[in-house]
N, C-alpha and C positions, 0 to 999 in steps of 0.2 A: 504494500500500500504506500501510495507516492506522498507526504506531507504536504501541504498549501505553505509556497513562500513566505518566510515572516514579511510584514509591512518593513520596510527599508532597508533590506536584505539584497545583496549583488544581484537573486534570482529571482526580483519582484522587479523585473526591468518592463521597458513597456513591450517585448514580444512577448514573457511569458504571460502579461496584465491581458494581453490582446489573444492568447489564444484560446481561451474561451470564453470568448466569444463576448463578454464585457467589460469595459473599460472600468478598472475601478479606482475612483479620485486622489490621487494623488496631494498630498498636504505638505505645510510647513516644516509639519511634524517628521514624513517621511526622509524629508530630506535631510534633515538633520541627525537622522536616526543613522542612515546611509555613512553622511560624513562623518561621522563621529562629532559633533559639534551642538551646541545649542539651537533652539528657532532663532533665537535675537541674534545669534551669528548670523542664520541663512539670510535672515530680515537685513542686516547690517549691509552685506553682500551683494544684495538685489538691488536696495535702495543708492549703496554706495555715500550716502550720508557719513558716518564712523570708517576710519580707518581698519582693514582687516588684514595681516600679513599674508603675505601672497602664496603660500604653503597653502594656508588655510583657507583663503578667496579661490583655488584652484580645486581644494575638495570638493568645497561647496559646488563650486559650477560646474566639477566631474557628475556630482551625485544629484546634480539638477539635469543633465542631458542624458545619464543612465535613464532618470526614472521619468522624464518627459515632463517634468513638473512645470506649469505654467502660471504665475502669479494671478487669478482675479482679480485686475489691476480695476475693474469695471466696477465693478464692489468696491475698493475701496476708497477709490477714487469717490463713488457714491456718498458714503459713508463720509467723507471729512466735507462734499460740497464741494469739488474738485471734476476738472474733465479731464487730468492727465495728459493735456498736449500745454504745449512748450513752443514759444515761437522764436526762429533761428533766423537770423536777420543778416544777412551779409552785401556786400556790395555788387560783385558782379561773380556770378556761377561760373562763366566762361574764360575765367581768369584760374591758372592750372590748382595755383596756392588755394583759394577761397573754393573748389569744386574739391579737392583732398580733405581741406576742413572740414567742409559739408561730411564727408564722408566719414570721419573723425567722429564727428560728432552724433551719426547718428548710430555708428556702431556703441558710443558710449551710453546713448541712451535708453540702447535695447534692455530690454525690460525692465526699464525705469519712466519713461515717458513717450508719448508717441511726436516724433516734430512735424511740425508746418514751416516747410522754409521757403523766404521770402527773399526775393533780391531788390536793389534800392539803385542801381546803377551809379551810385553816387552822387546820387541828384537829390538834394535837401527837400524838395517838392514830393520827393517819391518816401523818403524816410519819415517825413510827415506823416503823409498816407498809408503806406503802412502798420506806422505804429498806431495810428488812431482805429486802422480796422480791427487788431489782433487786441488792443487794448481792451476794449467793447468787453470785455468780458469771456472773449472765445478761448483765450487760455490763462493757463494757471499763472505763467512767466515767459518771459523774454530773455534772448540774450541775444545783443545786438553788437553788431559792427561800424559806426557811426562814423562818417565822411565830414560831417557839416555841422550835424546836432550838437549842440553843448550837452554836459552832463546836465548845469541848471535848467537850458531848458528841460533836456527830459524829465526831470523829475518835476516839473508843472505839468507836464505834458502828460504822465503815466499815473501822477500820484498815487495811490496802493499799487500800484502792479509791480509784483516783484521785477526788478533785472540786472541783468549784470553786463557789462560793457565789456568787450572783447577788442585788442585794438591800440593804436595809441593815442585814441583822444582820451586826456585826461578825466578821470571821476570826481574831480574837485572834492574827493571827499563826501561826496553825495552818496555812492553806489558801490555794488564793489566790480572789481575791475581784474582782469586778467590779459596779460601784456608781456613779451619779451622786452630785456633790455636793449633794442635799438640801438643807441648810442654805443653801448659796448659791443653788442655784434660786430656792427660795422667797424668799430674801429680793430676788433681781432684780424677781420677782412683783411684791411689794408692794410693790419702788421705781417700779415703772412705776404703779400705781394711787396711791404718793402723788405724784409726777410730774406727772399730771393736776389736782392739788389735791386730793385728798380727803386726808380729814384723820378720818374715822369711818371706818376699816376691821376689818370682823367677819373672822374663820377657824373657817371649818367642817373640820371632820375630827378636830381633837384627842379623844385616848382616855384615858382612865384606865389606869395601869400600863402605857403602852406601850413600856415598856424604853428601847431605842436605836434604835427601830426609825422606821419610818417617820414615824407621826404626831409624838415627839418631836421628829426632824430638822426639819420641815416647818413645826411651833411654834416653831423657835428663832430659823429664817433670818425670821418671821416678826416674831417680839417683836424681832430685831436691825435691821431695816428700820425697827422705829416709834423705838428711840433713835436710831439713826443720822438720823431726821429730827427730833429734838428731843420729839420725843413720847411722852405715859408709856404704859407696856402699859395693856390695855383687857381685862382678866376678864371684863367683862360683857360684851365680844364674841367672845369664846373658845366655841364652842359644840360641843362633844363631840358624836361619833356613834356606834354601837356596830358599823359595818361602812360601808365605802366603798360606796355601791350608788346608785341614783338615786333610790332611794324614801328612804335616811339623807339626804340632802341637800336632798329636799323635807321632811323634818319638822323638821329643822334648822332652814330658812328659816323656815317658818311659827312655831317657836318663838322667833326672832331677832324678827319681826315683832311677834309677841302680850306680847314681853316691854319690849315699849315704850320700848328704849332705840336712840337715832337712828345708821343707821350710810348712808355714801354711798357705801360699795364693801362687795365681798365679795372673798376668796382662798379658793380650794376645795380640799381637800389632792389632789384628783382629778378629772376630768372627771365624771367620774359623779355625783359632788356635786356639782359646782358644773349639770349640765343640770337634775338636779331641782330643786336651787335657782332654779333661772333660772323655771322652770314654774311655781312658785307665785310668784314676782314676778309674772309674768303673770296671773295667776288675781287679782292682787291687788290688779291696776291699778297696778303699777308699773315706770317706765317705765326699760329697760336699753338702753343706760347713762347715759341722762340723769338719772336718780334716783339706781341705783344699777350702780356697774361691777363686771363680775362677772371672774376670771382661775380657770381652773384649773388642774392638772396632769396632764401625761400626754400632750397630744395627738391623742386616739386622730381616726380617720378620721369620726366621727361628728359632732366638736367645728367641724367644717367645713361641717355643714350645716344644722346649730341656726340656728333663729332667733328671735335674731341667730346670729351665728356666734362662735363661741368665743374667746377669747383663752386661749391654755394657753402652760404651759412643754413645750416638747419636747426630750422627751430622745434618745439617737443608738440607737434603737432595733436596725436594723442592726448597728451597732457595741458593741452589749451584745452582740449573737449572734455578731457575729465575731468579738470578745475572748474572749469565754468558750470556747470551742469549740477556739480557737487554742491557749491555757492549758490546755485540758482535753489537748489530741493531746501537748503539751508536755510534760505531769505523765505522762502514757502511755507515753511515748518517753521517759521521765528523772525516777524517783519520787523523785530526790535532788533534782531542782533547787529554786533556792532559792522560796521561795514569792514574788507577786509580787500587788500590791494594785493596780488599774487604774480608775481616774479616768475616767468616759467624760464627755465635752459634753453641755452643752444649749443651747437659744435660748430665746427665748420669742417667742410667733408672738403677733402683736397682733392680733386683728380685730375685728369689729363688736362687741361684748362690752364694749369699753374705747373701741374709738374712734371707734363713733356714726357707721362708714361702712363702705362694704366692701370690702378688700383685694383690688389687682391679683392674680391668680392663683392666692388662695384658700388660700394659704400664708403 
């Protein structure tokens, strides 16, 4: 006579549950019977609210795909007066960085929130509208990418609605906020291109009136990289774009070129800039990076198969989406708590771009 699987037992997986012939409900409970762990573990886990050592967050989500266990997020979301969706706000989808985050972001919110994401093109008319649809009441929180938007305004604009600002427009302390350090990325950038010797380094990306926003930060860590090597700033290799895209960064180059002042690297505030730029190097008979070494920002999955292949600063893509998300359930669960400014890491990945050979592993 064959015994019936204990409840959270390796053999109460969902074939054995399904083969005869009824499904039967899987709980909190089971899962943690599985993992060896508490429910307020599993709960910690799913929500990702509490920190859980990654030993133990891997049990859990071994002994949550064993047993099929699927949170009744519908209930509880009920339950507190909540819809469980989450609104993801970013600039442009079609830009490689911000479609990777996207993507970031939604694998971190698997089964913790459903997102609605929304692009704003960078247009302060569109971020408006936006936020004033999603605000309405359609979701529990935001977390936005903001171009134009002050922190003050949003927080007249949002008043209860939780959010958290991803990005580098400042949170004045309003909100909480999640952001690389900018400034030091970039100027790691250009220590590695003066590093190598070069001593003529252009920056494509700089804007006119960019506030505190990106291309500012990305200018500063820049021009603090060339005193910090004894070198004066270089204006004349400062060359403004009017959008990060791959076609701004091939007119850039070609304007850096025709304007006949000598430079033996580039720093690109973006990948995207810097591949277009890489392209009319190419086109121009010039030869990367034995002429010129090119670095950009961002990392995105593309910068890896350029050739050459890219050198970018990458930042902890992942970890913007887990920060943020975390912040956001927090600010949800507790609109008093204190607001909280989050620091995420970068590296910078070297490859053939800078060093005239090709990286074990492609990373």
């Amino acid at each position: 006579m064959t015994s019936a699987p204990v409840p959270g037992s390796p053999a109460d997986c969902p074939a054995q549950r399904r083969s005869g012939g009824i499904r039967r409900s899987v709980g909190m409970k089971d899962v943690a019977a599985l993992a060896g762990v508490s429910p307020k573990t599993v709960s910690n886990v799913i929500n990702g609210v509490v920190p859980v050592a990654t030993a133990t967050r891997e049990r859990v989500r071994e002994a949550i795909r064993l047993l099929d266990y699927r949170p009744n997020t519908s209930a509880r979301n009920l339950r507190r007066g909540r819809t469980g969706m989450v609104g993801l706000i970013l600039p442009e989808l079609d830009v490689p960085y911000f479609a990777e985050l996207a993507r970031c972001f939604l694998e971190a919110a698997e089964g913790r929130f459903t997102l609605l994401i929304e692009q704003t093109l960078g247009e302060r008319a569109r971020e408006e509208a936006v936020l004033d649809a999603l605000g309405a009441q359609v979701v529990d929180g935001i977390v936005l990418s903001p171009l134009n938007l002050r922190a003050s305004e949003l927080a007249v604009r949002l008043r209860d609605m939780p959010v958290v600002l991803i990005g580098e427009r400042p949170s004045e302390g309003l909100t909480d906020h999640v952001a690389v350090d900018n400034v030091r990325a970039a100027r790691d950038a250009v220590e590695h291109l003066l590093g190598l010797g070069r001593r003529r380094v252009a920056a494509i990306g700089a804007q006119p009136d960019a506030g505190v926003g990106t291309p500012l930060l990305r200018l500063t860590g820049y021009r603090e990289a060339l005193r910090a090597a004894g070198l004066p700033e270089q204006p004349e290799l400062e060359c403004e774009t009017p959008g990060y895209h791959r076609q701004d960064g091939a007119s850039a180059m070609a304007a850096l070129l025709d304007g006949g002042e000598p430079f033996d690297a580039v720093f690109c505030f973006n990948d995207a800039l810097a591949l277009g730029a890489q392209r009319v190097l190419h086109e121009r008979g010039i030869r990367v990076p034995e002429d010129v070494a090119v670095v950009g920002f961002d990392d995105v999955d593309e910068s890896r198969f350029s050739v050459p292949s890219l050198s970018s600063v990458s930042p902890d893509k992942d970890a913007i989406a887990r920060e943020a998300l975390s912040l956001l359930q927090r600010r949800i669960e507790d609109p008093a708590a204190p607001v909280r400014e989050a620091v995420i890491g970068h590296r910078l990945r070297v490859r053939e771009s800078t060093s005239g050979r090709t990286v074990r592993g492609g990373r």
